[in-house]
MARDO-73531 format. One record per residue (C-alpha): residue number from 0; residue in one letter; x, y, z. Coordinates in steps of 0.2 Angstrom, whole numbers, plus 2048, in hexadecimal, padded with zeros to 3 digits. Example, Ala and Ser with C-alpha at 12.3 -4.5 7.8 and 13.67 -1.06 7.14 Angstrom:
! MARDO-73531
SITE;i;aa;X;Y;Z
SITE;0;A;83E;7EA;827
SITE;1;S;844;7FB;824
//
This chain:
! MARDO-73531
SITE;i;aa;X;Y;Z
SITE;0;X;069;51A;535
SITE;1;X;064;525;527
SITE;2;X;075;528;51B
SITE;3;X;074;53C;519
SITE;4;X;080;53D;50C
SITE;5;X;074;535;501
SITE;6;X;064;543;504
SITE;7;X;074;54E;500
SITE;8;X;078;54A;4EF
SITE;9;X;068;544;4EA
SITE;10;X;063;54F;4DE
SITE;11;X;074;54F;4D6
SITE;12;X;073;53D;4D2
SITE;13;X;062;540;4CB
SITE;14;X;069;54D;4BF
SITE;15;X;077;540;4B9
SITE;16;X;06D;532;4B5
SITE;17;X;060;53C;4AB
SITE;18;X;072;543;4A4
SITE;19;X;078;530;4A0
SITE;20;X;067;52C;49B
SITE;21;X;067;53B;48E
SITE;22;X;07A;536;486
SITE;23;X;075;524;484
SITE;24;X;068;528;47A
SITE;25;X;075;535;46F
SITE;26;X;081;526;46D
SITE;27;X;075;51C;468
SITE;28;X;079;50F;476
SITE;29;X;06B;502;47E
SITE;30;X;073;4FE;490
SITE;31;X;082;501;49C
SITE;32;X;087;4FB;4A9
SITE;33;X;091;500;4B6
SITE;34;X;097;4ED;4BF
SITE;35;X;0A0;4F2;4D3
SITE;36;X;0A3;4E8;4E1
SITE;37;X;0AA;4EF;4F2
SITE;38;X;0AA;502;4EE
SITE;39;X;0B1;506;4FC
SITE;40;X;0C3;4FA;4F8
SITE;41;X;0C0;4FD;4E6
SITE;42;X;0B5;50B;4E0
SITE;43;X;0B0;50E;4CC
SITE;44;X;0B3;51F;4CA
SITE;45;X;09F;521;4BF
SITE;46;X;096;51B;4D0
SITE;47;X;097;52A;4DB
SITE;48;X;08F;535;4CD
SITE;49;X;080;526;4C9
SITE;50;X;07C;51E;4D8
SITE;51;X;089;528;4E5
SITE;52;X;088;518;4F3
SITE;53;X;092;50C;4F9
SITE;54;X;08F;4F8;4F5
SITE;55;X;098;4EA;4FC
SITE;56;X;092;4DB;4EE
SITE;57;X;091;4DA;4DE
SITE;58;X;088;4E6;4D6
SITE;59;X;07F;4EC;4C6
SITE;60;X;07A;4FF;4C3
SITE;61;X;070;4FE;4B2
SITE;62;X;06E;50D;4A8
SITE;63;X;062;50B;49A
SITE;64;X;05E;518;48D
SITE;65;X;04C;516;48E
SITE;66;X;04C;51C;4A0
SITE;67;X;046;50D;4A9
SITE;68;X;05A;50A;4B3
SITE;69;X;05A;4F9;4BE
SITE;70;X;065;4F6;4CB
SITE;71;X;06C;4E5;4D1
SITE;72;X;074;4E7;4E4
SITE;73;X;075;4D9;4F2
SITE;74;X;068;4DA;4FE
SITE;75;X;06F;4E7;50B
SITE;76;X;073;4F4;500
SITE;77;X;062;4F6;4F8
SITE;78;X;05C;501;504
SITE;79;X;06A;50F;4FD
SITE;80;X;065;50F;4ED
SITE;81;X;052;510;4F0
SITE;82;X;055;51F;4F9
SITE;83;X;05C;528;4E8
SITE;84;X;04E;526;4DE
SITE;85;X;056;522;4D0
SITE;86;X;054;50F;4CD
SITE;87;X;043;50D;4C5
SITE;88;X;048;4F9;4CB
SITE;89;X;052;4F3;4D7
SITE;90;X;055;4E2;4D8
SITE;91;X;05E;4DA;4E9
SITE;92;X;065;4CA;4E9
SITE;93;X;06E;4BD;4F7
SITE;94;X;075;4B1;4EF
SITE;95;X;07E;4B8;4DF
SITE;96;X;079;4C6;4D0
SITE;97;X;07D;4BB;4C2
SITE;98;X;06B;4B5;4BD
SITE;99;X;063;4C6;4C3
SITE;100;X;070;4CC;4B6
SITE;101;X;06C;4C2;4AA
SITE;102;X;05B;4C3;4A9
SITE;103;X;059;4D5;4A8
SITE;104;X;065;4D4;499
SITE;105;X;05B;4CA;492
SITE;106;X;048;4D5;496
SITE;107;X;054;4E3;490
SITE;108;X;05B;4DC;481
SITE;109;X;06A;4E9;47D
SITE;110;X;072;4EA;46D
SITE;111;X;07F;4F2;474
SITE;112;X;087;4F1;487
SITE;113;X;092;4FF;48D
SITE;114;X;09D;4FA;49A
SITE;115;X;0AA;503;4A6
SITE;116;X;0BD;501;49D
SITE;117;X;0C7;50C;493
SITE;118;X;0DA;50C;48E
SITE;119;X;0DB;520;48D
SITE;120;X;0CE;527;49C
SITE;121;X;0D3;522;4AD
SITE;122;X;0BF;527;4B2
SITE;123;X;0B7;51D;4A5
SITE;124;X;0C2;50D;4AB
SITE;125;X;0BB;507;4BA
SITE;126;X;0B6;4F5;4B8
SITE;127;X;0C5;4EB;4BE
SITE;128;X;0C9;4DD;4B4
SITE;129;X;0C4;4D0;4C1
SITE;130;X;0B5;4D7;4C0
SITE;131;X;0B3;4D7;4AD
SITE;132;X;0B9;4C4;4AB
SITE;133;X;0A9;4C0;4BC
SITE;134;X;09F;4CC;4AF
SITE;135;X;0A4;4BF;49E
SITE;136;X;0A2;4B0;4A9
SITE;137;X;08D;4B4;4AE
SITE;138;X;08C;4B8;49C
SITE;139;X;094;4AC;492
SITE;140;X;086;4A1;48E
SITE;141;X;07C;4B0;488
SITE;142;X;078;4BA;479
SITE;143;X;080;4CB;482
SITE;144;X;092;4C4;486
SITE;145;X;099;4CF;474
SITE;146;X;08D;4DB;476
SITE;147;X;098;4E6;482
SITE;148;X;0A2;4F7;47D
SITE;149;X;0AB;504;485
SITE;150;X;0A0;511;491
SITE;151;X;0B0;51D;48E
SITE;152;X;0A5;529;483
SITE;153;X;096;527;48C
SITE;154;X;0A0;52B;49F
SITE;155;X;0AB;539;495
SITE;156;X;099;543;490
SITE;157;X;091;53E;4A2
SITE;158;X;0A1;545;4AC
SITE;159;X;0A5;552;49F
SITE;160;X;094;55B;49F
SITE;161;X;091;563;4B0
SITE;162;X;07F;563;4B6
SITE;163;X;079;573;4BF
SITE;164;X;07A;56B;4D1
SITE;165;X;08C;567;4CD
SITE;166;X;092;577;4C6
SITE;167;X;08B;580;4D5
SITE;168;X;093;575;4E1
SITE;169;X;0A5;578;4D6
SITE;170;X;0A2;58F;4D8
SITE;171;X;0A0;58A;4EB
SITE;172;X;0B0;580;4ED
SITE;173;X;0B7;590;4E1
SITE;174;X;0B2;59D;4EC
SITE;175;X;0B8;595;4FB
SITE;176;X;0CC;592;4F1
SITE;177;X;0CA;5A3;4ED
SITE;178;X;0C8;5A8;4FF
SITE;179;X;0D5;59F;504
SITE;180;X;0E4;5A7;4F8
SITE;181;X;0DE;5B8;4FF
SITE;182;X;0E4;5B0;511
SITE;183;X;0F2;5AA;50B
SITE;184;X;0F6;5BC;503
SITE;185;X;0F5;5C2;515
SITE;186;X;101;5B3;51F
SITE;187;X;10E;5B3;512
SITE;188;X;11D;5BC;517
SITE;189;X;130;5B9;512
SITE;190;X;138;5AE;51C
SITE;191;X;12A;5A0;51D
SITE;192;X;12D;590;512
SITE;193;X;125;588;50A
SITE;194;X;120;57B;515
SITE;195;X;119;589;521
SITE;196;X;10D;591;512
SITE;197;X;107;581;512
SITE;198;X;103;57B;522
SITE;199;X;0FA;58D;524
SITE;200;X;0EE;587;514
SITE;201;X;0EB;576;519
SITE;202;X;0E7;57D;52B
SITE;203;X;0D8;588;526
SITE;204;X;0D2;579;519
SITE;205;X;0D1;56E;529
SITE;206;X;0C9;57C;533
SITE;207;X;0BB;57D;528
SITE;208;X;0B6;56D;526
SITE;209;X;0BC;56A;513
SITE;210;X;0C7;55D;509
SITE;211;X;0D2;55D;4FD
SITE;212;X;0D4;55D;4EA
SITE;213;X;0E1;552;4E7
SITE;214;X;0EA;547;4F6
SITE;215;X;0EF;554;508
SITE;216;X;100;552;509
SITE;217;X;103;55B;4F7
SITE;218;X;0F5;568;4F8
SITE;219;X;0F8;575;4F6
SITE;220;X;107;577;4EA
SITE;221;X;111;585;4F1
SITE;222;X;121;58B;4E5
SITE;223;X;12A;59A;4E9
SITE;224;X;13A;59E;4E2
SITE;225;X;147;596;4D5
SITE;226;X;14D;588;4E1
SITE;227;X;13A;57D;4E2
SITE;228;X;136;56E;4D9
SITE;229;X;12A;573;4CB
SITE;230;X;11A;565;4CB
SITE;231;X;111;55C;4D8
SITE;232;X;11F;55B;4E6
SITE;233;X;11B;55D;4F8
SITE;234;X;11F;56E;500
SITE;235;X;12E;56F;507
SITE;236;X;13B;57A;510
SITE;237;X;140;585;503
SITE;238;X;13E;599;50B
SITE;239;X;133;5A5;503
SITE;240;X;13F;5B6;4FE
SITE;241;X;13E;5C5;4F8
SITE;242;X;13E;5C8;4E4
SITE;243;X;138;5B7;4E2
SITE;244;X;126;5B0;4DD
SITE;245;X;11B;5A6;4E7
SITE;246;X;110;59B;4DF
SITE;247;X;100;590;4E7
SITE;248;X;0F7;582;4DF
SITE;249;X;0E8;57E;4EA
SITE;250;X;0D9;574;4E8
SITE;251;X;0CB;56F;4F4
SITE;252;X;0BD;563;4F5
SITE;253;X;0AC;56B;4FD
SITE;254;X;09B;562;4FB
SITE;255;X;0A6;553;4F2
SITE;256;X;0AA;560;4E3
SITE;257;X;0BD;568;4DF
SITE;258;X;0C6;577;4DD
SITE;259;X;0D5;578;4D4
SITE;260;X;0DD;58C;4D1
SITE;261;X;0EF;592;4D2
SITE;262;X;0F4;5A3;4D7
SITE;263;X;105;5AE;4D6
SITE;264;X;10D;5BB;4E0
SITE;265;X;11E;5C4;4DD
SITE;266;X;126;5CA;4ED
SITE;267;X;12A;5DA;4EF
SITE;268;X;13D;5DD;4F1
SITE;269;X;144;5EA;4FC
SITE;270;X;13F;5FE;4F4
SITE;271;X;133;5F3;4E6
SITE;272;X;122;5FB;4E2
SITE;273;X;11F;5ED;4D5
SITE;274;X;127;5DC;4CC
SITE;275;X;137;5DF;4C0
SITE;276;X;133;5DE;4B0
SITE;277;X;138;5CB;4AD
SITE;278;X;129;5C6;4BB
SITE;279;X;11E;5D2;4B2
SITE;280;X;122;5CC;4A3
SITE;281;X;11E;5B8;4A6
SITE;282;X;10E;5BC;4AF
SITE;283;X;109;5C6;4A0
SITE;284;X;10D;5B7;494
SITE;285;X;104;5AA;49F
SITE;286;X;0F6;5B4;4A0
SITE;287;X;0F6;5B6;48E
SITE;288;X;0F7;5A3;48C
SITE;289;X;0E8;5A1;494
SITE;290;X;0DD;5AC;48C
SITE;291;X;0E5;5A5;47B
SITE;292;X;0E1;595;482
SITE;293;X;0CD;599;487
SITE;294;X;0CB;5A1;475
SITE;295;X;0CC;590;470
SITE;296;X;0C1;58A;47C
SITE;297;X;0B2;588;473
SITE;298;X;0A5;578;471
SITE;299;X;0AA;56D;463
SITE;300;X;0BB;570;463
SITE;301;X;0C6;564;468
SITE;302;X;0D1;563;479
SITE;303;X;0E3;563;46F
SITE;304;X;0DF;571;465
SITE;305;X;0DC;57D;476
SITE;306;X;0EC;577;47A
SITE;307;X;0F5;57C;46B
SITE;308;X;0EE;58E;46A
SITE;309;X;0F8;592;47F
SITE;310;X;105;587;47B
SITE;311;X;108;591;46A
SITE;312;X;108;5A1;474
SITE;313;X;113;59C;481
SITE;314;X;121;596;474
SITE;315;X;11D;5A7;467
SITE;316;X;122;5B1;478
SITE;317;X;133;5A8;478
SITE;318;X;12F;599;487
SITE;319;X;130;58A;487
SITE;320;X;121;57F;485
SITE;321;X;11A;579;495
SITE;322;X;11B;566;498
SITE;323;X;108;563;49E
SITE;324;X;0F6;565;496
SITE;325;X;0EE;575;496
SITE;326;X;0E0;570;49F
SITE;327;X;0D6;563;4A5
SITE;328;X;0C4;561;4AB
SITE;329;X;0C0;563;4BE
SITE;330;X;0B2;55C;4C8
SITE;331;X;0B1;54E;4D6
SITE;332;X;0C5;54D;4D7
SITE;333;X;0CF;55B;4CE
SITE;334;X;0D4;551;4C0
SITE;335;X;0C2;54A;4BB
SITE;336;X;0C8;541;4AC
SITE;337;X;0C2;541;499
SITE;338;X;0C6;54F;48E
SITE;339;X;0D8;555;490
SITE;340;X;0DE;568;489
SITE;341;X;0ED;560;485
SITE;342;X;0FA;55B;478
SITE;343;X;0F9;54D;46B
SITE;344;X;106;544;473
SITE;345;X;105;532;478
SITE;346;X;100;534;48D
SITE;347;X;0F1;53F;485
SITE;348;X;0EB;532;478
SITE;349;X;0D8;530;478
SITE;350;X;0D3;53F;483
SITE;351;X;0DC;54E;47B
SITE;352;X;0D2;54B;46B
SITE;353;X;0C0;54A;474
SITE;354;X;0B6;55A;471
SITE;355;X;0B3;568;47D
SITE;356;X;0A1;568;481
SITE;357;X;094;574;48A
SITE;358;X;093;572;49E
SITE;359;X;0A7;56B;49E
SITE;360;X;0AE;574;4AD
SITE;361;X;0C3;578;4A7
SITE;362;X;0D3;57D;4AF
SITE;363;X;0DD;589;4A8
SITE;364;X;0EF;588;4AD
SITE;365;X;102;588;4A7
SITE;366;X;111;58F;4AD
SITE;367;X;126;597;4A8
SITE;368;X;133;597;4B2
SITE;369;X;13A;5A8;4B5
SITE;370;X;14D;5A7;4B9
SITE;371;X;151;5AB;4CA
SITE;372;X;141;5B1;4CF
SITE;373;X;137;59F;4CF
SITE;374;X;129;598;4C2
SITE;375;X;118;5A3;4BE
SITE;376;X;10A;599;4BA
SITE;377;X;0F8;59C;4BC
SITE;378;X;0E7;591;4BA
SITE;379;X;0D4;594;4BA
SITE;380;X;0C5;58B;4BC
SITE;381;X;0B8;58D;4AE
SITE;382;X;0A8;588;4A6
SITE;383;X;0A5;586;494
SITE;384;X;094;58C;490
SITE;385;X;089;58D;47F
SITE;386;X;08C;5A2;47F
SITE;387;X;0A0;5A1;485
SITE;388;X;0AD;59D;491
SITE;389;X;0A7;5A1;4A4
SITE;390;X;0B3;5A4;4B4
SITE;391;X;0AF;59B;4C3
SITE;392;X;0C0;5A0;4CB
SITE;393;X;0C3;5B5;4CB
SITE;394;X;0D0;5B3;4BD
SITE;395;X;0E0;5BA;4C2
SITE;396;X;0E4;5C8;4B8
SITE;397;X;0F2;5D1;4C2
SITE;398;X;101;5CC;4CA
SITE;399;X;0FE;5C9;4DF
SITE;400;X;10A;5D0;4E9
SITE;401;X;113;5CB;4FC
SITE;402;X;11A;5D9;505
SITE;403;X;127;5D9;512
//
């Protein structure tokens, strides 16, 4: 049987090889390689966006900066990856990969061997270190067995720059999020808990045939009032009541792409035409944060120092500083990793000092705690472009409101 999901994202694999293709050549790097076995126990996080199928033995995904790519796969997955046109040269074995490997190192001769580990990106450290000691065993008797660097800049720039097919596939899975908060507006009523918000959002998402962001059981995030846990918990049984916030944090997965937006509403107490002054007043800030934030948000500039300009805003207002990054990059899963808009603090370390860069799709997002009313926080979906910043998400500009 034909595997459809293959003719699906075809054209998008296309575009990030000739991407990988392109960066190689700007770091000046001859080869890498991307070494997997059983995706489907242990997947590398680079393969779905290079090759995108599902191998069971060892196998070598060679990228190489003059274009001509080799791939090494056991005999029954070959099939797969002839079908994405990709692979100038596929090679299958039986037996074992190590002298297919071998020998086209040494037709390819590389002075350099990019390889899939890193100490600060969780998405450029895919090779597991059984892997990467069978990988220094095949190649110990040969010229290229110190020849291998760190693929974390190469996978940073391929992840990082968003090709067209991709950035199309993110506006849809926005559209669709958006969609869904305008439900919610209309099935949110005091006296539901959280829990009940919840099932309500997960319920359409099932309906419609999409998945999810980040794992079901926490998505969305649903916060209403002083008395919920601030973070990633599970929705729980606290009750949505009047002159209190409600807050959703909601990502879904549609055509294998994420969304990741908050939104906020105030509900309306009894004889209130709008929020008190203190709700207004921290949605205000926040939003102000974020624009501080994305003025920041420019190509060159470096992930910490996006951070620093909300985070500065937040505390000149009189808040404390918020305990997370500003933003992240989004894209296959909501965290897609590589450059941070974060802090130069130790969890960050690596990432928050990589550059912005055209085609990087951003959230936006941080949040206060307003006493006795619950927390305000806001986030956005972005794109960085060569002329500015561009919404994908209809940016919250106004407060949301729940009425009795």
């Amino acid at each position: 049987m034909i595997n459809q999901s293959i003719f699906d994202n075809k054209k998008l694999v296309q575009e990030k090889v000739a991407q990988a293709t392109q960066i190689l050549n700007e770091l000046d790097v001859d080869l890498w390689l991307t070494f997997v076995r059983e995706t489907t126990l242990s997947p590398d996080p680079t393969l779905e966006l290079i090759a995108d199928v599902d191998v069971t033995w060892e196998s070598a995904f060679i990228l190489c900066r003059d274009g001509a790519h080799v791939s090494i796969v056991g005999r029954f997955d070959r099939e797969n990856v002839e079908q994405l046109g990709v692979y100038p040269q596929i090679i299958s074995y039986d037996q074992g990969i190590a002298k297919h490997l071998r020998s086209v190192l040494a037709e390819k001769n590389p002075r350099t061997i990019a390889l899939n580990y890193s100490e600060n990106d969780v998405a450029a450290d895919g090779l597991s270190h059984g892997l990467f000691l069978s990988l220094q065993s095949y190649l110990a008797d040969t010229l290229y067995a110190n020849r291998s660097i760190s693929a974390e800049k190469l996978i940073a720039a391929l992840r990082g720059r968003k090709s067209p097919e991709e950035i199309a596939r993110i506006r849809t899975a926005v559209l669709t999020t958006e969609a869904l908060f305008d439900e919610v507006e209309q099935f949110a009523k005091p006296g539901m808990t959280q829990r009940q918000i919840a099932e309500f959002v997960r319920g359409r998402i099932d309906e419609m045939g999409l998945g999810y962001a980040w794992p079901k059981p926490f998505n969305p995030i649903v916060t209403c009032g002083p008395d919920s846990p601030v973070g990633h918990a599970a929705a729980g049984d606290v009750v949505l009541e009047k002159g209190h916030t409600l807050h959703l944090d909601l990502g879904i997965k549609q055509n294998d792409y994420c969304s990741d937006i908050q939104r906020m509403w105030y509900v309306l107490d009894d004889g209130e035409t709008e929020a008190p002054a203190d709700v207004q007043r921290a949605f205000n800030v926040v939003y102000g944060a974020i624009k501080a934030g994305e003025s920041m948000l420019t190509p060159g500039t470096p992930g910490w120092q996006v951070d620093e300009a909300a985070r500065d805003f937040i505390v000149d207002n009189g808040y404390p500083e918020y305990m997370h990054a500003f933003g992240h990059l989004l894209g296959r899963v909501a965290h897609d990793g590589a450059t941070v808009l974060g802090p130069r603090w130790e969890r960050y370390a690596g990432i928050c000092e990589l550059p912005v860069e055209v085609g990087n799709i951003f959230t936006l997002e941080l949040h206060v705690k307003v006493p006795n009313r619950g927390i305000m926080s806001l986030e956005e979906d972005v794109l960085v472009t060569e002329y500015g910043v561009e919404y994908l998400s209809n940016a919250q500009t106004a407060l949301r409101y729940i009425k009795s």
